[in-house]
mmCIF file of the N, C-alpha and C atoms, coordinates in Angstrom:
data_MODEL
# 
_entry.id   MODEL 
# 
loop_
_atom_site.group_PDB 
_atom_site.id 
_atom_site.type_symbol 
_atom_site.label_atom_id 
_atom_site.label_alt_id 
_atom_site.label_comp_id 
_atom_site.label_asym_id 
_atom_site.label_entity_id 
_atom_site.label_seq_id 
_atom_site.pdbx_PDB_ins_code 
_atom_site.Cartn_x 
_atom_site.Cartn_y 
_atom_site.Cartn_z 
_atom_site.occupancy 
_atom_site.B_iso_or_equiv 
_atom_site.pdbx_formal_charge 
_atom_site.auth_seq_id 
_atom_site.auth_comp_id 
_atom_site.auth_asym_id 
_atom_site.auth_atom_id 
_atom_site.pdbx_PDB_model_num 
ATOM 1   N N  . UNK A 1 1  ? 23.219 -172.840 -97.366  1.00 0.00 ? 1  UNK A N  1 
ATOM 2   C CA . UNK A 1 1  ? 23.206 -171.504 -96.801  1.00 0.00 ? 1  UNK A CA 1 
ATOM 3   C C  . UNK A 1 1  ? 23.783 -170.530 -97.830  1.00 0.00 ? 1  UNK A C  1 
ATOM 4   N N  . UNK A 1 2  ? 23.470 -168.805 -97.810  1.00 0.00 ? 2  UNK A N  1 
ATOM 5   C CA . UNK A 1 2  ? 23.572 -168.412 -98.892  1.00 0.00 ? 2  UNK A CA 1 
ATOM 6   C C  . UNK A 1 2  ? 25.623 -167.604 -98.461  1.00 0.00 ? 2  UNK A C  1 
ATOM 7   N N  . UNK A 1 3  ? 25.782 -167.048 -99.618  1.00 0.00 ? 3  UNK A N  1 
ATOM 8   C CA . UNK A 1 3  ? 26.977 -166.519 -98.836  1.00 0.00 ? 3  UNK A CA 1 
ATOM 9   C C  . UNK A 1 3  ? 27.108 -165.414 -97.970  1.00 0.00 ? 3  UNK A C  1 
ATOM 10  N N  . UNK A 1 4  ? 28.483 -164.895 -97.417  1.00 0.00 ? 4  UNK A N  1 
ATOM 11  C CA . UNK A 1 4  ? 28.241 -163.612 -96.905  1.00 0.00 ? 4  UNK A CA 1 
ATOM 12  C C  . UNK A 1 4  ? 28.354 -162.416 -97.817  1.00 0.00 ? 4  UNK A C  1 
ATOM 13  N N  . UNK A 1 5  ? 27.963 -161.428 -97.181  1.00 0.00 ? 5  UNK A N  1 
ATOM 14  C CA . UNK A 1 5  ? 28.181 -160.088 -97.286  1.00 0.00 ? 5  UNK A CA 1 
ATOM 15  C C  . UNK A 1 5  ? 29.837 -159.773 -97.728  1.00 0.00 ? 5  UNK A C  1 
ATOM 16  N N  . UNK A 1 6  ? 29.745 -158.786 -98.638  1.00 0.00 ? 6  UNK A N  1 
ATOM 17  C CA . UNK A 1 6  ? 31.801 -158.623 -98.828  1.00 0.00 ? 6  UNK A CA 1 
ATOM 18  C C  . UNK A 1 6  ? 31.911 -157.558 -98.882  1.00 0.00 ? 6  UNK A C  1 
ATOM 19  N N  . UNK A 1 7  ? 32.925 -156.811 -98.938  1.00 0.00 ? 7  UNK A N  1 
ATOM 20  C CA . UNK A 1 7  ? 32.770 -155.058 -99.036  1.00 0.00 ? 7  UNK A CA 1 
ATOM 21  C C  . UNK A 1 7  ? 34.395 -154.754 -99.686  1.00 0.00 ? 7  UNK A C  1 
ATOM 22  N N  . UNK A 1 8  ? 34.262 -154.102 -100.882 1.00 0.00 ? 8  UNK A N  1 
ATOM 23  C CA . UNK A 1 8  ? 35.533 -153.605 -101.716 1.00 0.00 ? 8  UNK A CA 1 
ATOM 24  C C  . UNK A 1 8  ? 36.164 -153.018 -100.996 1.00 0.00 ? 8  UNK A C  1 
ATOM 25  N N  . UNK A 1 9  ? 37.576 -152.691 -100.870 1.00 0.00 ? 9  UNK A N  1 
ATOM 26  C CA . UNK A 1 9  ? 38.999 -152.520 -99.636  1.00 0.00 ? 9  UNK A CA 1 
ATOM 27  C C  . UNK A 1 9  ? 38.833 -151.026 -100.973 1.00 0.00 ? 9  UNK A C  1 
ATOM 28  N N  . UNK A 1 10 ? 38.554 -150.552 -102.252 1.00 0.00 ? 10 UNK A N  1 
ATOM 29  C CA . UNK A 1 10 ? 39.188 -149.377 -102.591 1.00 0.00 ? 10 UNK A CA 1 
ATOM 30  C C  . UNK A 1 10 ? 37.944 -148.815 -102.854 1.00 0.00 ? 10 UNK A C  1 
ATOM 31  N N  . UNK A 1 11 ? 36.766 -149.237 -103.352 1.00 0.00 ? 11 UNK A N  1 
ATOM 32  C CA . UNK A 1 11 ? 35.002 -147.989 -103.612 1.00 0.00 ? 11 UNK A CA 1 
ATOM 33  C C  . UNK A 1 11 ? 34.172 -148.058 -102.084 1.00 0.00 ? 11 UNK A C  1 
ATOM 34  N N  . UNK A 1 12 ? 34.514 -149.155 -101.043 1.00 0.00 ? 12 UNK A N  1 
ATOM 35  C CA . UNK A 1 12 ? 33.819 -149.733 -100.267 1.00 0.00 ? 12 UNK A CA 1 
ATOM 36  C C  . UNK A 1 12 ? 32.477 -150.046 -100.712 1.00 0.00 ? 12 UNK A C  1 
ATOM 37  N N  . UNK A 1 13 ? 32.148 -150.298 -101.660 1.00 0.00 ? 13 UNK A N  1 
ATOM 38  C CA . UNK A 1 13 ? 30.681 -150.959 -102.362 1.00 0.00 ? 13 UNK A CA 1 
ATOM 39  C C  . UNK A 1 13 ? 30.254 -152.130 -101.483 1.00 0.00 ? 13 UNK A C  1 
ATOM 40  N N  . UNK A 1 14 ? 29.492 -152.748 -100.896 1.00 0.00 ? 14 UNK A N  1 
ATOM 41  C CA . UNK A 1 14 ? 29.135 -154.073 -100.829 1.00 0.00 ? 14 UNK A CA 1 
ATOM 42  C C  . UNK A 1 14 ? 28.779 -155.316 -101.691 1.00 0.00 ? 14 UNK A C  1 
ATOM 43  N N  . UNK A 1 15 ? 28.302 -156.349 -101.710 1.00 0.00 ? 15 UNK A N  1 
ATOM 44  C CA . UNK A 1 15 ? 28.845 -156.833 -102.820 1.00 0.00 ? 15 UNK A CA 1 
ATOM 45  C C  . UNK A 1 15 ? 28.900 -158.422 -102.208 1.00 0.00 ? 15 UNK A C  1 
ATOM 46  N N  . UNK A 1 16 ? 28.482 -159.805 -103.631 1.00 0.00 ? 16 UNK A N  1 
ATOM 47  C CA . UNK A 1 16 ? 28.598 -160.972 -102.815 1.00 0.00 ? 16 UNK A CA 1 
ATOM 48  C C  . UNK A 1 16 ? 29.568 -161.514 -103.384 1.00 0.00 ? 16 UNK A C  1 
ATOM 49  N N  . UNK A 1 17 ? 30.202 -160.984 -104.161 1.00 0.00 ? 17 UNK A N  1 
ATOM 50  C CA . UNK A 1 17 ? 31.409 -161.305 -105.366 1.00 0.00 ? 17 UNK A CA 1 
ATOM 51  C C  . UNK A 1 17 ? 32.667 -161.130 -104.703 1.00 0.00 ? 17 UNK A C  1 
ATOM 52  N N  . UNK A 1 18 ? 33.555 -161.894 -104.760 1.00 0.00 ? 18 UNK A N  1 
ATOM 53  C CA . UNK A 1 18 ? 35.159 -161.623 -105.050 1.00 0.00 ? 18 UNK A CA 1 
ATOM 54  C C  . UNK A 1 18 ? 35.758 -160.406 -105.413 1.00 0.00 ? 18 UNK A C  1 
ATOM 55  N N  . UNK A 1 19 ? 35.353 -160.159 -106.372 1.00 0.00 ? 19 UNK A N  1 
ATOM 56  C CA . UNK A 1 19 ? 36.122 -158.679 -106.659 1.00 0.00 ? 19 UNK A CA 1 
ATOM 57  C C  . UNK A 1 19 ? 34.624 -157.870 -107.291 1.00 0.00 ? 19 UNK A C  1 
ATOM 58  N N  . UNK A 1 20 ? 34.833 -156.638 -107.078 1.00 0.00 ? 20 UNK A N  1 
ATOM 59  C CA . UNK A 1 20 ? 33.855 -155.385 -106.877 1.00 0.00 ? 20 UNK A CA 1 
ATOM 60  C C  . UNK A 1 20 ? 33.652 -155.237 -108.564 1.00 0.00 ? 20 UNK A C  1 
ATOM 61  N N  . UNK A 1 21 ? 31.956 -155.574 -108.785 1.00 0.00 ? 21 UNK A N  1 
ATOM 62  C CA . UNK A 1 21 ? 31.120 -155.174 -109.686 1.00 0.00 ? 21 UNK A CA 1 
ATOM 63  C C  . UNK A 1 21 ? 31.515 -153.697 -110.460 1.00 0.00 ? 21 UNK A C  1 
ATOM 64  N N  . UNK A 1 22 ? 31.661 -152.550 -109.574 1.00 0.00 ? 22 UNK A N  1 
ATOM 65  C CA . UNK A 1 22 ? 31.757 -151.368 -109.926 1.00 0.00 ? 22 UNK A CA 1 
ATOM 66  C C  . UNK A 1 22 ? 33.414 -150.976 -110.766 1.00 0.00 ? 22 UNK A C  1 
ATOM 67  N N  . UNK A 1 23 ? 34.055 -151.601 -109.675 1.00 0.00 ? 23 UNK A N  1 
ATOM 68  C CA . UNK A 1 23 ? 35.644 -150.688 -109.504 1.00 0.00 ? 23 UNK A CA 1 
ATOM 69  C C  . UNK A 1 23 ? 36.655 -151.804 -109.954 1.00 0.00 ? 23 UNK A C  1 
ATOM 70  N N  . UNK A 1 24 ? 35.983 -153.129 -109.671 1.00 0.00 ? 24 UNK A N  1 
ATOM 71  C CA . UNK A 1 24 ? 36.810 -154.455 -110.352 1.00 0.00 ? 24 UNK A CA 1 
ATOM 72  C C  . UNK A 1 24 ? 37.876 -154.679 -108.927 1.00 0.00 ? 24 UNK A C  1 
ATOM 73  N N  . UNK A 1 25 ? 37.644 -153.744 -107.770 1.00 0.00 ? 25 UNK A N  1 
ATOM 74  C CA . UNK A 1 25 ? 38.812 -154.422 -106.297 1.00 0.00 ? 25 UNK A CA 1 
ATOM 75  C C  . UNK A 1 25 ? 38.600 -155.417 -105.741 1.00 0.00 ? 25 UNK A C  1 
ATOM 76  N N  . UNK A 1 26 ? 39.649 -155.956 -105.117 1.00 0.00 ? 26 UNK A N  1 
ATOM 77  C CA . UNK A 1 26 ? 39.486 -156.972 -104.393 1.00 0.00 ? 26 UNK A CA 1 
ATOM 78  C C  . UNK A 1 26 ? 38.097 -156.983 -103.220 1.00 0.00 ? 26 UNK A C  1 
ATOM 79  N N  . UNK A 1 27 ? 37.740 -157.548 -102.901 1.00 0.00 ? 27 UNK A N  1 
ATOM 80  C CA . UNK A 1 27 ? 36.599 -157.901 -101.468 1.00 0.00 ? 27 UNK A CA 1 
ATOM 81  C C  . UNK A 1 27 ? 36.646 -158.259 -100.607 1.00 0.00 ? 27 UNK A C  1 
ATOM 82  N N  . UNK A 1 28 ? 36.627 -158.001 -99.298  1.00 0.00 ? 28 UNK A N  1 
ATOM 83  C CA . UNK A 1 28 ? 36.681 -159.166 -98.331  1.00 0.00 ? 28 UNK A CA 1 
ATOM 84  C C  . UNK A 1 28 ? 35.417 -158.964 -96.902  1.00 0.00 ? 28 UNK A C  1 
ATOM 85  N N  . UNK A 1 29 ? 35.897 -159.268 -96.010  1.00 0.00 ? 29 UNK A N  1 
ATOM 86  C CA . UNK A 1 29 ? 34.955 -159.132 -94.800  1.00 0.00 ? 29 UNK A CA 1 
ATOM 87  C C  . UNK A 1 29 ? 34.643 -157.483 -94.085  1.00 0.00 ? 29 UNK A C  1 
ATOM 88  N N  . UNK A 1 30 ? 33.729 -157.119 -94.258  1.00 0.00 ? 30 UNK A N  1 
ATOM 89  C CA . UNK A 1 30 ? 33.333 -155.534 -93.766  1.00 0.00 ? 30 UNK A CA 1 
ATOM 90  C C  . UNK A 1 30 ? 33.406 -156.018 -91.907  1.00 0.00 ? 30 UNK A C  1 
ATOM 91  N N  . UNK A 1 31 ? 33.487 -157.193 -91.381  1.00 0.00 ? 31 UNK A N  1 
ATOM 92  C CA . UNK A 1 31 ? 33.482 -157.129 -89.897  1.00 0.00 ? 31 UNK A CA 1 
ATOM 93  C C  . UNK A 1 31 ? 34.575 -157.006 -89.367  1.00 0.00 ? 31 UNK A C  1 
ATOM 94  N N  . UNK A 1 32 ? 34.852 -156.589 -88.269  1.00 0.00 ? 32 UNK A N  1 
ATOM 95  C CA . UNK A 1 32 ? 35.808 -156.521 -87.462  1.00 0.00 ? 32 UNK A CA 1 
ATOM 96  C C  . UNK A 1 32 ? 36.393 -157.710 -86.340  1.00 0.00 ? 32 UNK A C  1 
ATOM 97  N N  . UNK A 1 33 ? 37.307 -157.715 -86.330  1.00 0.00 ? 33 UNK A N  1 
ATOM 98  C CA . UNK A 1 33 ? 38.333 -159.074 -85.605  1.00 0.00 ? 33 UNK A CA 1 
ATOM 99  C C  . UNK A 1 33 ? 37.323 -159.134 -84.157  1.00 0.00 ? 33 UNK A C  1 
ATOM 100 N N  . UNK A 1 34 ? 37.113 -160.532 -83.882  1.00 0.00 ? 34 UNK A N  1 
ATOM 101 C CA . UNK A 1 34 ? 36.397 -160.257 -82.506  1.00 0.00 ? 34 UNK A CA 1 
ATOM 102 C C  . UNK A 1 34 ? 37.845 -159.799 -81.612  1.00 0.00 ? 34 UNK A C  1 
ATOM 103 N N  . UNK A 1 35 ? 36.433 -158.896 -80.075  1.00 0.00 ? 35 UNK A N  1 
ATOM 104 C CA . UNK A 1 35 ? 37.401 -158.743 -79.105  1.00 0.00 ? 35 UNK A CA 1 
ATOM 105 C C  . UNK A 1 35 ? 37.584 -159.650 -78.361  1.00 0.00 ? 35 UNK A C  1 
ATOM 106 N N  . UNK A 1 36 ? 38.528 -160.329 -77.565  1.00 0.00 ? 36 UNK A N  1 
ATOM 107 C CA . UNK A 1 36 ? 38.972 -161.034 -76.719  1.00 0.00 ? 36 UNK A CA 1 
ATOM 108 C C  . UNK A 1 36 ? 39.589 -160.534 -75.381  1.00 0.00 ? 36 UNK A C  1 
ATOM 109 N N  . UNK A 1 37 ? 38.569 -160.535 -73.982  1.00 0.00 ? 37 UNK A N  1 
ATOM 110 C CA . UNK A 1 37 ? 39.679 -159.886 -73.002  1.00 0.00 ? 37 UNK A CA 1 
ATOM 111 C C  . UNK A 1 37 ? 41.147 -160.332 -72.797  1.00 0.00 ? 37 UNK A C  1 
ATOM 112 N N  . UNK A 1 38 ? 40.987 -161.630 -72.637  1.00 0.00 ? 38 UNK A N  1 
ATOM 113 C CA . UNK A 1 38 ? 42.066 -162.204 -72.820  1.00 0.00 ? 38 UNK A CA 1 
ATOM 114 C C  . UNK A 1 38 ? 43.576 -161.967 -74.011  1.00 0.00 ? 38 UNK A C  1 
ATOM 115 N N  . UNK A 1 39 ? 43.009 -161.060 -74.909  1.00 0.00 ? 39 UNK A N  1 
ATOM 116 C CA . UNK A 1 39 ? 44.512 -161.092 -75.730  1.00 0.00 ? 39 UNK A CA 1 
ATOM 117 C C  . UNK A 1 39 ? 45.542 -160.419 -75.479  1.00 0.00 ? 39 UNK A C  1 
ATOM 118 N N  . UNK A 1 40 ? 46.126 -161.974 -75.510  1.00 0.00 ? 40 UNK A N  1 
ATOM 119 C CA . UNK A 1 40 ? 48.130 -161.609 -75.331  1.00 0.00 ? 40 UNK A CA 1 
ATOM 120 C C  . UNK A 1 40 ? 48.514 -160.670 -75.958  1.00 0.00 ? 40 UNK A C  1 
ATOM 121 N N  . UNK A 1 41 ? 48.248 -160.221 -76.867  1.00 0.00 ? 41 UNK A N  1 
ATOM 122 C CA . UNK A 1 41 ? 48.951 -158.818 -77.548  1.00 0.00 ? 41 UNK A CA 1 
ATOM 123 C C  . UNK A 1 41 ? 48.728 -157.898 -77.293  1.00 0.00 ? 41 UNK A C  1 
ATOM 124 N N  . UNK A 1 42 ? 47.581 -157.465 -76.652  1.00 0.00 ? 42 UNK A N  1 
ATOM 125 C CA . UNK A 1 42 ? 47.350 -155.792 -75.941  1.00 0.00 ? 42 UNK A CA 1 
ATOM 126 C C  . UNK A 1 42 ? 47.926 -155.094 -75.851  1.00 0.00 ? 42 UNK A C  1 
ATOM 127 N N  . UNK A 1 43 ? 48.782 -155.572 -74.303  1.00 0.00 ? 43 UNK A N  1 
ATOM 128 C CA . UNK A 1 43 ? 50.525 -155.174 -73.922  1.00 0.00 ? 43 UNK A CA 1 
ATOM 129 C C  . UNK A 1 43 ? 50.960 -154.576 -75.069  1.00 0.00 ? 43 UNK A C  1 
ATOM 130 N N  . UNK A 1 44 ? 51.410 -155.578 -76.156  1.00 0.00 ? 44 UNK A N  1 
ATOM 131 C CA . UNK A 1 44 ? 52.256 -154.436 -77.038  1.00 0.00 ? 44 UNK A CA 1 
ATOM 132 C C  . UNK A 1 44 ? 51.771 -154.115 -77.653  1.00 0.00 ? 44 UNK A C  1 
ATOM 133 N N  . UNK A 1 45 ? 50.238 -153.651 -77.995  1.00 0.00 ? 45 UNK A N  1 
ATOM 134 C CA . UNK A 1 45 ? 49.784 -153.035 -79.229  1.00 0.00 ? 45 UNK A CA 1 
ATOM 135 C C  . UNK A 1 45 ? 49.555 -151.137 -78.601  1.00 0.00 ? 45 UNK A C  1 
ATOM 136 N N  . UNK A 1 46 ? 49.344 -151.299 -76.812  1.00 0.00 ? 46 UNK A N  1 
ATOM 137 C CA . UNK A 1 46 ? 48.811 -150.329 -75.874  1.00 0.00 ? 46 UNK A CA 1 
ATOM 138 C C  . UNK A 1 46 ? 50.389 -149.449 -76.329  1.00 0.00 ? 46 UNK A C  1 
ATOM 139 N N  . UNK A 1 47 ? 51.470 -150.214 -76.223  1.00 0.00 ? 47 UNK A N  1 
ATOM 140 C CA . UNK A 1 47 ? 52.934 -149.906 -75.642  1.00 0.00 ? 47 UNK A CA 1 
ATOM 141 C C  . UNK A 1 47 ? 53.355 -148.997 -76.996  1.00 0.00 ? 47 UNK A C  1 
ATOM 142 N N  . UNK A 1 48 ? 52.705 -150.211 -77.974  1.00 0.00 ? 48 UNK A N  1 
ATOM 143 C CA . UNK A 1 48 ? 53.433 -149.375 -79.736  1.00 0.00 ? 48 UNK A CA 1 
ATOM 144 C C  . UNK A 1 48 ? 52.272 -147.984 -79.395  1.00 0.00 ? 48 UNK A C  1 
ATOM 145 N N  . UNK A 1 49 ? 51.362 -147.646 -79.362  1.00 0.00 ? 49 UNK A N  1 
ATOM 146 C CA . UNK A 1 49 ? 50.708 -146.696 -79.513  1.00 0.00 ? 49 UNK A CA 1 
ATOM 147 C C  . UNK A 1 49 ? 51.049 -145.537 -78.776  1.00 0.00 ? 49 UNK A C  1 
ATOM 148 N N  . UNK A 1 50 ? 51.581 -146.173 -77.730  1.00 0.00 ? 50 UNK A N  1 
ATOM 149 C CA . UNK A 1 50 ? 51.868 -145.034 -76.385  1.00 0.00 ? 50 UNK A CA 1 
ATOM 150 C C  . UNK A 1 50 ? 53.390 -144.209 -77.161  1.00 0.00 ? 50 UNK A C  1 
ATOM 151 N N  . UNK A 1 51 ? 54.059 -145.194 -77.679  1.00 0.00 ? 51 UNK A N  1 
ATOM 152 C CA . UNK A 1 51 ? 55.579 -145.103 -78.052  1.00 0.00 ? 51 UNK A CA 1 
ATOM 153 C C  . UNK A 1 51 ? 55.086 -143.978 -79.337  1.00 0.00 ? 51 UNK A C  1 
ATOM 154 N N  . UNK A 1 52 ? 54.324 -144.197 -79.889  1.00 0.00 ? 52 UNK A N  1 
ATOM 155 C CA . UNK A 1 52 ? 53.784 -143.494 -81.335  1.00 0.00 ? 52 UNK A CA 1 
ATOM 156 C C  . UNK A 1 52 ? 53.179 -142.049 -80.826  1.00 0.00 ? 52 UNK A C  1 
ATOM 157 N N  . UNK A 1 53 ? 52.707 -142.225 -79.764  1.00 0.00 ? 53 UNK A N  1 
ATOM 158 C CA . UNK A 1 53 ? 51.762 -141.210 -79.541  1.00 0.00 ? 53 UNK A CA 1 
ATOM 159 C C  . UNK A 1 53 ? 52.823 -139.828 -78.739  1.00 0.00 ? 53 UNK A C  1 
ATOM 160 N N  . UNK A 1 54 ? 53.638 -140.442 -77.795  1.00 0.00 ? 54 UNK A N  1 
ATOM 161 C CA . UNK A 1 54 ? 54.775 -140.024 -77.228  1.00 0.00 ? 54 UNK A CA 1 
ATOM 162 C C  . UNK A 1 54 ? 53.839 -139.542 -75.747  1.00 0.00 ? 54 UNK A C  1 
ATOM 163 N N  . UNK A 1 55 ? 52.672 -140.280 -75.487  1.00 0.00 ? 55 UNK A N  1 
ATOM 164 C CA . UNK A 1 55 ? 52.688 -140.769 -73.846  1.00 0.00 ? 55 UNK A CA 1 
ATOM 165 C C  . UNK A 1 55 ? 53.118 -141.874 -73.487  1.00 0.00 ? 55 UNK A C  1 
ATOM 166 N N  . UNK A 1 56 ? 53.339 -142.065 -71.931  1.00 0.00 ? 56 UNK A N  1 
ATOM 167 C CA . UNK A 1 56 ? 53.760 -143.222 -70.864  1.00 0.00 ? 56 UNK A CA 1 
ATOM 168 C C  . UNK A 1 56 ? 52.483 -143.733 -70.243  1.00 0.00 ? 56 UNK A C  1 
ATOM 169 N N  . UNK A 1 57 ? 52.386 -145.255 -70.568  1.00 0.00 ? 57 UNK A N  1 
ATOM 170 C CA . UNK A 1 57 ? 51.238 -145.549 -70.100  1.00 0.00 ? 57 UNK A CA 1 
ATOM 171 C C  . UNK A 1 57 ? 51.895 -146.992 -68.641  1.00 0.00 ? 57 UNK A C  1 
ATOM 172 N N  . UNK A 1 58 ? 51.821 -146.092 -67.457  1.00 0.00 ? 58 UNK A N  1 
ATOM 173 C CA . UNK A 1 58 ? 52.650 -147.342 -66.329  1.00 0.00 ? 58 UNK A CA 1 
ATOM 174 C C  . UNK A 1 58 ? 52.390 -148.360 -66.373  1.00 0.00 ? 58 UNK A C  1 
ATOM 175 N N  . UNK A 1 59 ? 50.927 -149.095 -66.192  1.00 0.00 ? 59 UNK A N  1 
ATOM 176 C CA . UNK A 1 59 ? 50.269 -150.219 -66.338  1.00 0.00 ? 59 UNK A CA 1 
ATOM 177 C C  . UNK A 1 59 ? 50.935 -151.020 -67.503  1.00 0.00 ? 59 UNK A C  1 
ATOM 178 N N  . UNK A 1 60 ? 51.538 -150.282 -68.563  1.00 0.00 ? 60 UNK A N  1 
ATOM 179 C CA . UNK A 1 60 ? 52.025 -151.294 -69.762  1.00 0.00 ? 60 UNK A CA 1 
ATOM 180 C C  . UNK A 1 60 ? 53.482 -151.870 -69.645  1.00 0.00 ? 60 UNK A C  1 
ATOM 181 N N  . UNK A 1 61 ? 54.433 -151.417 -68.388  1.00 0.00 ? 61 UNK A N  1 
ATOM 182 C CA . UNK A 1 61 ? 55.260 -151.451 -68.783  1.00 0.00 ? 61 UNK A CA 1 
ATOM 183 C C  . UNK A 1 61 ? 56.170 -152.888 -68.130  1.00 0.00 ? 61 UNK A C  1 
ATOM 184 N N  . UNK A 1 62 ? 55.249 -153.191 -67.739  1.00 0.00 ? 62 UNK A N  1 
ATOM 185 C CA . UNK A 1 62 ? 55.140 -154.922 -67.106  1.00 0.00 ? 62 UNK A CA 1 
ATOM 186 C C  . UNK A 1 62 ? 55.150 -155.829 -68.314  1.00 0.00 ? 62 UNK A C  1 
ATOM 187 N N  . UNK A 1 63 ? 55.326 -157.012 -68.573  1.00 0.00 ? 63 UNK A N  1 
ATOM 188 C CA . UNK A 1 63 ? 55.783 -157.546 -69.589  1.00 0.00 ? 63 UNK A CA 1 
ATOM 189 C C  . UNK A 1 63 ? 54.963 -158.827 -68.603  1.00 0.00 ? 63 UNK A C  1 
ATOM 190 N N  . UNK A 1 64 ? 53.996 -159.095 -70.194  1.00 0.00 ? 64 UNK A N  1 
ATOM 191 C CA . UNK A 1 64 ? 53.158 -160.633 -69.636  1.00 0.00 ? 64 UNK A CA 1 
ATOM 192 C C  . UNK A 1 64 ? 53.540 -161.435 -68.785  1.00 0.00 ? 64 UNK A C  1 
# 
């Protein structure tokens, strides 16, 4: 099978190489983390954002 797709983290070039043809950066995966309904971390990722954002979100403030 052939390889994947890679995409430079500093020109965003695409690319099947390790490090970027153009700019010489590192490479890695252009996809995104799957979603999972299930993930345990939500809770505090909803909670850090709310805390960052400086709203109250009630639903978060339950603890798994």
């Amino acid at each position: 099978m052939g390889k994947r797709i890679r995409k430079c983290r500093r020109c965003g070039r695409y690319t099947l190489s390790e490090k970027c043809p153009e700019c010489g950066g590192d490479t890695g995966n252009p996809r995104p983390a799957p979603y999972a309904p299930s993930d345990p971390y939500a809770v505090y990722r909803r909670q850090y954002r709310a805390a960052v954002s400086g709203k109250e979100h009630p639903d978060d403030t339950e603890e798994p």
